[in-house]
C-alpha positions in Angstrom: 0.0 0.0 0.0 2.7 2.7 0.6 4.3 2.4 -2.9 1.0 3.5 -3.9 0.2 6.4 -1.8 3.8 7.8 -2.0 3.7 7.7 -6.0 0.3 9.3 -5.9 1.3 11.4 -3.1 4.2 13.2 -5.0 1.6 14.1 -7.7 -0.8 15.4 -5.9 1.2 17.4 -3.1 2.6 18.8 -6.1 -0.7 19.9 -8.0 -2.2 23.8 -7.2 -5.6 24.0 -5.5 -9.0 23.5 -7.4 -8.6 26.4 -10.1 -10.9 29.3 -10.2 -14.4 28.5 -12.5 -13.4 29.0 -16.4 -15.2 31.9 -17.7 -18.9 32.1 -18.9 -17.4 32.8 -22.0 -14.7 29.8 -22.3 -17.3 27.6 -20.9 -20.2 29.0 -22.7 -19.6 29.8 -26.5 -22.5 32.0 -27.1 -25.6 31.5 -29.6 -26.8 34.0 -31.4 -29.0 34.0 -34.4 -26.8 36.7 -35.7 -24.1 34.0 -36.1 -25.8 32.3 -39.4 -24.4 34.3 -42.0 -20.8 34.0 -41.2 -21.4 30.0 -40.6 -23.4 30.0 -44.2 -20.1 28.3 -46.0 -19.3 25.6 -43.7 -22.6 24.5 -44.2 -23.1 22.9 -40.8 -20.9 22.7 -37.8 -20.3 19.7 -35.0 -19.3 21.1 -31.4 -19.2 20.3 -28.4 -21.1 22.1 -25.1 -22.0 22.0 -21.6 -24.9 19.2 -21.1 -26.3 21.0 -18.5 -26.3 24.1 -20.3 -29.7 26.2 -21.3 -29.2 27.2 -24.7 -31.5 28.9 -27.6 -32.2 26.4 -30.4 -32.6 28.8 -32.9 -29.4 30.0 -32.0 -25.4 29.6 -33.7 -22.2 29.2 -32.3 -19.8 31.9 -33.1 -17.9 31.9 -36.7 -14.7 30.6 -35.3 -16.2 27.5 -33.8 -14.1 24.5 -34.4 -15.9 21.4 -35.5 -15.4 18.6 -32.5 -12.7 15.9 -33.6 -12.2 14.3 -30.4 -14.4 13.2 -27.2 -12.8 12.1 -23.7 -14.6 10.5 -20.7 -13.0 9.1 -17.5 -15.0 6.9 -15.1 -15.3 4.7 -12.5 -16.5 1.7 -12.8 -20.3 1.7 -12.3 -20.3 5.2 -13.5 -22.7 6.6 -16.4 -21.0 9.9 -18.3 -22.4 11.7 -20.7 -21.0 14.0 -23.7 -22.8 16.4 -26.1 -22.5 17.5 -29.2 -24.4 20.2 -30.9 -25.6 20.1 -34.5 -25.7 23.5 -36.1 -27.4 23.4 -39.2 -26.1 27.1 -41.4 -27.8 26.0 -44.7 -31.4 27.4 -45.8 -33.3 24.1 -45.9 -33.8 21.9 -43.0 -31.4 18.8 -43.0 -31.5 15.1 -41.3 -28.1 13.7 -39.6 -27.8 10.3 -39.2 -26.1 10.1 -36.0 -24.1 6.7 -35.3 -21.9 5.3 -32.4 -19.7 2.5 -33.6 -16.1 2.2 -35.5 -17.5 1.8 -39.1 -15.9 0.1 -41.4 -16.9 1.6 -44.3 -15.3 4.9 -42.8 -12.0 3.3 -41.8 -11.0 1.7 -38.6 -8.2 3.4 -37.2 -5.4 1.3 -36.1 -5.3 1.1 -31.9 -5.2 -2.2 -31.0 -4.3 -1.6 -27.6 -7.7 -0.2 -27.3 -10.9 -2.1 -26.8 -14.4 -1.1 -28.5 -17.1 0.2 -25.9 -19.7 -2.3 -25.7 -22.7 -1.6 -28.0 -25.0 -2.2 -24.7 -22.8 0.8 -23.2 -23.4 3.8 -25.3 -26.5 5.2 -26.1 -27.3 8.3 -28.3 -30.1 10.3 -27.2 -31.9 13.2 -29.1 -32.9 16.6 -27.2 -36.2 17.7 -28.3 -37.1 20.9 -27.7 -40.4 21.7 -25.7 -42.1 25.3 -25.9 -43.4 26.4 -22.4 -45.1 29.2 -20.6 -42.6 29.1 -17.6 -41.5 31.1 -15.9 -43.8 34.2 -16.8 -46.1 33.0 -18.8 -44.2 34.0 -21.9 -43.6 31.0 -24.7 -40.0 30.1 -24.3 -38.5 27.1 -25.9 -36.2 24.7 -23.3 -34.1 21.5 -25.1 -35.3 19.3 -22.5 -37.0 15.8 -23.3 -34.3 13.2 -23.7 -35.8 10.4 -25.8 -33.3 7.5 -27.1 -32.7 8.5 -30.9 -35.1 7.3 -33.5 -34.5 3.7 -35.8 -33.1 5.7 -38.2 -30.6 7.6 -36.0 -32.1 10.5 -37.7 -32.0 14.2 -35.8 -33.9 16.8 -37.5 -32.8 20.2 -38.0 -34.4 23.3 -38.9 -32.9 26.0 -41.5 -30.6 27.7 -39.0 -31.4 25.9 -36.3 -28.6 24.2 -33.4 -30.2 20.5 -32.0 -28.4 18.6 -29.3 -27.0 15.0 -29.3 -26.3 13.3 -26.2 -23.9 10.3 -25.9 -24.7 8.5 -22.8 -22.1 6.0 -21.8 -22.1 3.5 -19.3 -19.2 1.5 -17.8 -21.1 -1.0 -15.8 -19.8 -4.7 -16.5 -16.7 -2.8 -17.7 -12.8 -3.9 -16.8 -10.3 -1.0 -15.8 -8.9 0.0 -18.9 -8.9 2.5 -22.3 -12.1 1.9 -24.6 -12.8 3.3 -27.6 -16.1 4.5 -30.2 -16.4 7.0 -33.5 -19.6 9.1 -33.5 -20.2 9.6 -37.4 -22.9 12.4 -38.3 -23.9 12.2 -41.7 -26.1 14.4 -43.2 -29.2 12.7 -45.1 -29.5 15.7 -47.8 -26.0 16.1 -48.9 -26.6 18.4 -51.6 -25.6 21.8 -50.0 -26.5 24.2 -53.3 -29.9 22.2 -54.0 -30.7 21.2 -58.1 -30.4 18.8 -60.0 -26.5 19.0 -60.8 -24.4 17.8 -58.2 -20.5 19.3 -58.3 -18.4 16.9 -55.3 -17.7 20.4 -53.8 -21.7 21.2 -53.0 -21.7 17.8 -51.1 -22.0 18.4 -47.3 -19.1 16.5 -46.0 -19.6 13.5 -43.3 -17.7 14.2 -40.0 -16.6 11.8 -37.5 -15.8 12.4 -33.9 -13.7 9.9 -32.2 -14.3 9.0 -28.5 -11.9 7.7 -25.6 -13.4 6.2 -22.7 -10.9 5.7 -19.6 -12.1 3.1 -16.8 -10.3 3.8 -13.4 -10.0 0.6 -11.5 -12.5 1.9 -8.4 -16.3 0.8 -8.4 -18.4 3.1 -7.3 -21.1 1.6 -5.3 -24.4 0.6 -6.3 -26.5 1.7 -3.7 -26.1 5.0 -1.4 -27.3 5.6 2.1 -29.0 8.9 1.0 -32.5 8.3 0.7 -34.5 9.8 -2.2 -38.0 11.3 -1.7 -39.4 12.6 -5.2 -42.5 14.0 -4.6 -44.2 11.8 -7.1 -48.0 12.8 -7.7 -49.9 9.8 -8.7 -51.0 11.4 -12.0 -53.5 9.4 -14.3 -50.4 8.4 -16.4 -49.8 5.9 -13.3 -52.7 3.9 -13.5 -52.0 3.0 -17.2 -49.9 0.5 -19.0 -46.5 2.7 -18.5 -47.5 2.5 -14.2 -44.4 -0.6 -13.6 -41.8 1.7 -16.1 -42.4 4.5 -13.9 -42.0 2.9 -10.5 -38.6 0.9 -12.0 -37.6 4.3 -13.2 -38.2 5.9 -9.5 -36.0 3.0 -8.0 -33.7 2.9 -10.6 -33.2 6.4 -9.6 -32.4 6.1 -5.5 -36.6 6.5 -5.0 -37.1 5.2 -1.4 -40.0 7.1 -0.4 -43.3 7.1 -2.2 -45.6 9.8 -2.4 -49.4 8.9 -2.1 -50.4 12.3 -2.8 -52.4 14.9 -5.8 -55.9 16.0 -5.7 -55.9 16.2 -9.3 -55.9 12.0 -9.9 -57.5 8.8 -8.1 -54.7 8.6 -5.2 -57.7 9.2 -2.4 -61.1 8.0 -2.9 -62.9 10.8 -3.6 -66.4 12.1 -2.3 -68.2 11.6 -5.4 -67.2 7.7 -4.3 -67.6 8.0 0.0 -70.5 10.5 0.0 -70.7 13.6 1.9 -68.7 13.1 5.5 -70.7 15.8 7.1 -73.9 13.6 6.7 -75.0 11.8 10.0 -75.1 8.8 7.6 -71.9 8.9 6.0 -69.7 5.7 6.7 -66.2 4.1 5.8 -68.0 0.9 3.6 -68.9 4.2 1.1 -65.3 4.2 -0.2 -64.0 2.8 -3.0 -60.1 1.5 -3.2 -60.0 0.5 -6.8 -57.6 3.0 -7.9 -55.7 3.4 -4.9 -55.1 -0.5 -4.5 -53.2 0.2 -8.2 -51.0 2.3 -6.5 -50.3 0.7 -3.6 -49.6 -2.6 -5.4 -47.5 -0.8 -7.9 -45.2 0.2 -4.5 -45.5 -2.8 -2.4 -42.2 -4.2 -0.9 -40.3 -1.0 -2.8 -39.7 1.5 -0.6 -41.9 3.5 2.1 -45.2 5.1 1.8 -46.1 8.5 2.7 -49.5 9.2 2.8 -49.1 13.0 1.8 -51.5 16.2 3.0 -54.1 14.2 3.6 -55.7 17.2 5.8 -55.6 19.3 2.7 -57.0 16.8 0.2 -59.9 16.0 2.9 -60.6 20.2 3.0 -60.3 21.5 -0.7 -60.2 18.4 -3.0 -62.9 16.5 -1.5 -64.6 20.0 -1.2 -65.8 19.6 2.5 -64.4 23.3 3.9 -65.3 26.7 1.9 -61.8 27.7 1.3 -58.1 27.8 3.1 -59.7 30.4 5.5 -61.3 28.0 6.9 -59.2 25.4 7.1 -58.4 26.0 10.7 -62.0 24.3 11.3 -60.8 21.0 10.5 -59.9 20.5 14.0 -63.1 21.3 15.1 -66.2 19.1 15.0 -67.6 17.7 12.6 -64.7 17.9 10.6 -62.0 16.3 12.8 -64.1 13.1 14.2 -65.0 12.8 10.3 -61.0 13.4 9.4 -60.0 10.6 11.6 -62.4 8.0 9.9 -61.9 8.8 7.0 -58.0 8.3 7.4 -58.7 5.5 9.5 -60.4 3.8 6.6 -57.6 4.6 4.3 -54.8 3.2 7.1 -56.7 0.2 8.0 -56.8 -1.0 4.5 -53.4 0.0 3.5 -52.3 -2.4 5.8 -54.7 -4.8 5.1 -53.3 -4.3 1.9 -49.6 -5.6 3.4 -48.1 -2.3 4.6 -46.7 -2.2 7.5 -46.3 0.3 10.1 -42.6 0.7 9.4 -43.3 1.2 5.9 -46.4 3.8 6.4 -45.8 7.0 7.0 -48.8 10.0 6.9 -48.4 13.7 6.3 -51.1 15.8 7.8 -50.5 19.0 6.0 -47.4 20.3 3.8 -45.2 23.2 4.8 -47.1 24.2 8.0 -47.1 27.7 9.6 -48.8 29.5 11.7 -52.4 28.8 12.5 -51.9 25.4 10.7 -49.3 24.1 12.5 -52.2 23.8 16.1 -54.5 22.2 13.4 -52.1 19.7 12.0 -50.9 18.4 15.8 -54.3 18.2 16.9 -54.8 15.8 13.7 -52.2 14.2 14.1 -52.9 13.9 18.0 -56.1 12.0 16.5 -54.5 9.7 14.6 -51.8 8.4 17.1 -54.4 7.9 20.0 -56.0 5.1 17.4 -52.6 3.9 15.8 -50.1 4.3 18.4 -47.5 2.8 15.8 -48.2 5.5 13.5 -45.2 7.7 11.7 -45.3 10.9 10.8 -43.5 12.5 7.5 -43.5 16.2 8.0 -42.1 18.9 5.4 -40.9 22.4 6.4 -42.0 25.8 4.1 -39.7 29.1 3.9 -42.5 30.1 6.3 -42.2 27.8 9.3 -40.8 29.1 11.8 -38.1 27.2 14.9 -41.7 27.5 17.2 -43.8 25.6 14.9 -41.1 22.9 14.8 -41.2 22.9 18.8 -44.8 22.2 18.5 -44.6 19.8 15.6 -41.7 17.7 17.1 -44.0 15.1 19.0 -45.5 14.2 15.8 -42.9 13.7 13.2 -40.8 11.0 12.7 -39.0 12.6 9.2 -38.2 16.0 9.2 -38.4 17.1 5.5 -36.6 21.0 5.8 -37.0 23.1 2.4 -33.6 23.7 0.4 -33.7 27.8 1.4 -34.5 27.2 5.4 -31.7 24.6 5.2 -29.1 27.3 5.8 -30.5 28.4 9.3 -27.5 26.8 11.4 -30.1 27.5 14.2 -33.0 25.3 12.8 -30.6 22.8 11.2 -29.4 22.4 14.9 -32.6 21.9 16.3 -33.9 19.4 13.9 -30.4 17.5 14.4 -31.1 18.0 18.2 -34.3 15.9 18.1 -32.7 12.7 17.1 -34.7 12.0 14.2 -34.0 11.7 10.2 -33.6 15.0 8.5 -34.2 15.4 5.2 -34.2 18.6 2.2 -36.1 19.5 -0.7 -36.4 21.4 -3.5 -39.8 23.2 -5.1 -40.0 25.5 -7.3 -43.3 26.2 -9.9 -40.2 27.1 -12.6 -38.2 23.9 -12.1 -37.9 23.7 -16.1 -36.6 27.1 -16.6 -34.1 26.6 -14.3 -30.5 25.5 -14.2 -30.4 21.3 -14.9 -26.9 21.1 -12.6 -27.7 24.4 -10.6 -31.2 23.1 -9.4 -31.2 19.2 -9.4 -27.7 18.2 -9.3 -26.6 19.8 -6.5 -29.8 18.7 -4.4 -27.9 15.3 -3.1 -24.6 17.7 -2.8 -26.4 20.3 0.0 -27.2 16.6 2.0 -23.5 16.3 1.9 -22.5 19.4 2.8 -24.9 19.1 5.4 -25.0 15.5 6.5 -28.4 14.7 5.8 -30.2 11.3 5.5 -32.3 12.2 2.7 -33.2 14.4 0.0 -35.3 15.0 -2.6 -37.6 17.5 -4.9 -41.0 18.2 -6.0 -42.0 16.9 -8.7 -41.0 13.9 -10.8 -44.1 14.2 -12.6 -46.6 16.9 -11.6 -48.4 18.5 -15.2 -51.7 20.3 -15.0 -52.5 18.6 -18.2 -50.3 16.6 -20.4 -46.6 16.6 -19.9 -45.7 17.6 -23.8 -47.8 20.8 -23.3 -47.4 23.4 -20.9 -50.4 25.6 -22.4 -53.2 23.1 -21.6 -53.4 24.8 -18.4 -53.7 28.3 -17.1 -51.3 27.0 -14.1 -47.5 27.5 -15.6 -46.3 24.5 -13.3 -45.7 21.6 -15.5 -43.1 20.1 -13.3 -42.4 16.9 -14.1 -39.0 15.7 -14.7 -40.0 13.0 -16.9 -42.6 12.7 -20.5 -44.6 9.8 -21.5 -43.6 7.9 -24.3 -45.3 5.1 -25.9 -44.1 2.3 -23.8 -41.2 3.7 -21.8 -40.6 6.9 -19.3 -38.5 9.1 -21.3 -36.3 11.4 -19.2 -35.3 15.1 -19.3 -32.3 17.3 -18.6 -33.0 17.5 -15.4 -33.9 14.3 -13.8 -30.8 13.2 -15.6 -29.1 16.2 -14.0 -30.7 14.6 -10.5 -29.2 11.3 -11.6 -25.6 12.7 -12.0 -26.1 14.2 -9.2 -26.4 10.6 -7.3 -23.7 9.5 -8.9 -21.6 12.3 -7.3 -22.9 11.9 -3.9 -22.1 8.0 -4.2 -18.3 9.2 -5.3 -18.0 10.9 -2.2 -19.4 8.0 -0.3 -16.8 5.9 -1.9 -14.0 8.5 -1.7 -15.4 8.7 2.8 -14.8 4.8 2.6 -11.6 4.4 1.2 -10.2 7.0 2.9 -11.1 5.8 6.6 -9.9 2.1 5.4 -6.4 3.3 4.9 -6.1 5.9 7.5 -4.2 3.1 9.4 -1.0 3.5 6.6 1.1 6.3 7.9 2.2 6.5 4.9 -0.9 7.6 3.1 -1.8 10.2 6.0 -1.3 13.0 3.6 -3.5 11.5 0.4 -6.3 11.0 3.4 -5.7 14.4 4.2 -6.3 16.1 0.8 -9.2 13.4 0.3 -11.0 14.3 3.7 -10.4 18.1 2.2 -12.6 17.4 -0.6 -15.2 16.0 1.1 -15.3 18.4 4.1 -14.3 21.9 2.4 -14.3 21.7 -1.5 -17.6 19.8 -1.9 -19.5 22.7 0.1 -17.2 25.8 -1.3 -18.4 25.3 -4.6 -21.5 27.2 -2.7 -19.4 30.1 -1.3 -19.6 32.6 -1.3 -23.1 32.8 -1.3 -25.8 29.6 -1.1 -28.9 32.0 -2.6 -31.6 30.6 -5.1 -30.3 32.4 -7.3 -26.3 32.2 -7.4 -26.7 28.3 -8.1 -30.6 27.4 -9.4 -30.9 29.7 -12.0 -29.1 29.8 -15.3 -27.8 32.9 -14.6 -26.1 32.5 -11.3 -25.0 29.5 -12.4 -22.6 30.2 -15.2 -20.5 31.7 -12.1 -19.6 28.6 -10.3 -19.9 26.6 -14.4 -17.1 24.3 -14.4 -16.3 24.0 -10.0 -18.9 20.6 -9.9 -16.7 18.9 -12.3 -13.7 19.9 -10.9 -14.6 18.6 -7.6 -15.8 15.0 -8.7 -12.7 14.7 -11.2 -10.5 15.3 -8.0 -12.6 13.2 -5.8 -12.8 9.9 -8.7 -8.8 10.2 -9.1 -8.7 10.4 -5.3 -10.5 7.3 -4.7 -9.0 5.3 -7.8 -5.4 6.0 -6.3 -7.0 4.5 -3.0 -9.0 1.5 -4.3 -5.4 0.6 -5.9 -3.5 1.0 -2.7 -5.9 -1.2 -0.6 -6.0 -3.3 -3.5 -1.8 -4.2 -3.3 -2.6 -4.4 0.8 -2.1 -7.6 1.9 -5.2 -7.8 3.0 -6.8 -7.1 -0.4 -10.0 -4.8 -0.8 -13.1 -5.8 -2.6 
């Protein structure tokens, strides 16, 4: 093990501090429509961008933009990496590119045999299809968002002037440590650049080929994490059709360990056209019909836990029983309250008639509490644990609950769910750690979409680093007022959902890939955490487990100095300022723990 360290350790002693963030503009080539006329010769261009990046599809790269020749990716093993390339199409008639992963032979295989191929089953191309939405202020605005494997064809469309994005997804699972190698060849379908019927060689768009090098550290990085995930999934109608098992697979697939009963909008709850009018001297449990929530559950079952989510508010406003949120302070009055509690009871009885048990059952009153709300939610809740003492409560936190409401809430929650903003109140944080039980974070935002991919979601599981949370999560994997392909079905600009149905798959976006990268990091520095406290015993790799405990404990949470504001890292804007310091981080963090894995590996004792 110390010939290991020692030859890492010269290297790395050696090497200057995590570099300042490139520039926006390094980072960031600009796209500007204005940028079409001086692209007009070269026909079309092949580049490479930030994948995280929001960019303007009708947009061009500037005139000096050198086509891509070459692609680079270093993993672990058990890693998934992606690379982009952009497609900018300079000619006046809109083109297909027939984008290809493979070495072709028709093309020329270039002579490496030192290197081996990437598995077919490892790289997949992905097209970005640009969705038009109403979000943030109502305005239309186009986002490259939906990420839906490429067509049979491996055809991307491109409009007349027009910039469409390619990602190449690659995956090293089942992989050996060791240099791999692809060629992505783009081909356009309509060659002829001038148009007519006489063809001169010259006017023939030419077919470009960019090679990619895949390097495989010899470190796997974990399959599972100890982070648990709670997406705030809402049980749309989507659910309870033929794509209802893809969805759950592509929630666990995804770290999901908490399920969300929840959304007044579908069939989660039985509602009161089915269980009658509760204020009624006649109304009775036997009235309810589980039907669609028994989909649900059975969809779950054995998966992960079950929270049972605002169940207070759904009983007031969706079921229509209380005028309005000014009154909703009269649920804990009667008749409300004794007609709350059977209602719930029904819906707890048979969930675990259903086979849940009380471990796995958890029930959310109300969502971010405050104020008058908070006495209403305990004295709910105070209901519910006198007739199932083995109840558990899941309880969220808004920007507007304050440290007294958490006082009062305390007895009754068993998950602390804090909101990402409130998160920074060492105070709070302190008290919610104080209490003993599991504290978790999450994001919400009715602009989620126009926000930064990386910014927003990717640095969610980073903040339960920094902070040393048990969970975290956001809302919503796949909230839509109407359909998920149209934000302008609906007056209410909150499509949220992270993921579009397809015909018979979940097809993801930006951002719940973003999320997933995201995972992938946090499960680096879980790895990185391991490794390091296995060979803190070798004095002689003291000083690598010194720089790796740096990274985990300082440079994982200065990438949000100097300032940890909604805007500085969620927004595109603010994010272009830190552009470049997440990747910085994990690169130093993967080598970290590959120079480790090899050191414990040459241990006597051998690691695995």
């Amino acid at each position: 093990m110390a010939n290991a360290c020692l030859g890492l350790l010269l290297t790395l002693m050696s090497a200057a501090p995590l570099p300042a963030a490139p520039s926006a503009v390094a980072q960031r080539p600009g796209l500007s429509p204005e940028n079409w006329p001086k692209l007009a010769e070269r026909g079309y261009v092949v580049w490479q961008y930030d994948p995280w990046a929001i960019f303007d599809p009708l947009g061009a790269p500037a005139e000096d933009q050198a086509d891509a020749r070459s692609i680079t990716i270093d993993a672990l093993m058990g890693e998934t990496k992606v690379a982009v390339l952009m497609i900018s199409n300079a000619t006046s008639q809109a083109r297909g590119f027939r984008v290809t992963s493979r070495l072709d032979p028709d093309m020329g295989r270039p002579p490496s045999p030192r290197l081996s191929d990437i598995p077919r089953e490892n790289i997949s191309l992905r097209e970005v299809v640009v969705i038009e939405s109403q979000i943030p202020d109502r305005q239309a605005h186009l986002f490259a968002d939906a990420l839906p494997l490429l067509n049979q064809a491996s055809v991307v469309h491109v409009g007349a002037r027009e910039t469409r994005q390619v990602w190449c997804e690659v995956s090293t699972t089942d992989l050996e440590p060791g240099e791999y190698r692809d060629v992505l060849t783009i081909m356009p379908v309509t060659r002829n650049y001038r148009g007519g019927s006489s063809i001169d060689p010259e006017d023939l768009l030419p077919v470009k080929q960019v090679s990619v090098s895949l390097n495989v550290a010899a470190a796997q990085l974990p399959e599972a994490t100890a982070l648990h995930v709670a997406l705030f999934s809402s049980d749309v109608l989507w659910m309870l059709g033929p794509l209802g098992p893809a969805i759950v697979d592509d929630l666990i697939d995804n770290g999901e360990a908490t399920f969300f009963c929840m959304s007044g909008g579908s069939q989660a709850y039985p509602f009161r056209e089915k269980i009658g009018d509760p204020t009624q001297p006649n109304w009775g449990r036997g009235a309810i019909d589980f039907e669609d929530m028994d989909r649900h559950l059975d969809l779950r079952k054995g998966r992960g836990r079950l929270v049972l989510h605002s169940t207070a508010a759904y009983f007031a406003t969706s079921l229509g029983y209380v005028g309005g949120p000014g009154d909703a302070k009269d649920l804990g009055k009667e008749p409300y309250l004794t007609r709350y509690l059977d209602w719930m009871g029904a819906i707890i009885d048979h969930t675990v008639e259903r086979g849940w048990t009380f471990d796995e059952l958890y029930v959310m009153v109300a969502d971010e509490v405050a104020g008058e709300t908070v006495d209403v939610s305990v004295t709910l809740a105070e209901g519910l644990r006198e007739r199932y003492p083995k109840l558990k409560f899941f309880q969220t936190l808004g920007a507007e609950t304050t440290l007294e409401d958490c006082k009062k809430l305390e007895p009754y929650v068993d998950i602390w769910c804090e909101n990402h903003i409130s998160l920074w109140d060492a105070e709070r944080r302190a008290y919610l750690r104080g209490t003993g039980k599991p504290l978790y974070m999450y994001r919400s935002s009715d602009r989620a979409k126009s926000l930064s991919p990386e910014g927003y979601f990717r640095t969610a599981p980073w903040l339960a680093w920094v902070h040393r949370l048990d969970g975290s999560g956001f809302w919503s994997y796949d909230f839509a007022a109407g359909s998920q392909w149209d934000d302008f079905d609906s007056t209410w600009a909150t499509d949220a959902a992270v993921v579009y149905p397809g015909v018979d798959s979940v097809i993801p976006s930006k951002r719940w890939k973003a999320w997933h990268r995201g995972m992938q990091d946090y499960r680096i520095f879980e790895l990185l955490d391991e490794l390091t406290r296995r060979a803190a015993g070798d004095s002689e790799c003291q000083k690598l487990c010194e720089q790796a405990r740096h990274i985990l404990d300082h440079d994982v949470a200065d990438v949000f100095s100097p300032s940890a504001s909604f805007f500085d890292f969620c927004t595109e804007e603010g994010k272009v300022a830190v552009t470049g310091q997440f990747e910085q981080v994990v690169s130093k963090a993967r080598e970290m723990a590959a120079a480790l894995w090899q050191a414990l590996e040459e241990d006597d004792e051998g690691f695995g």
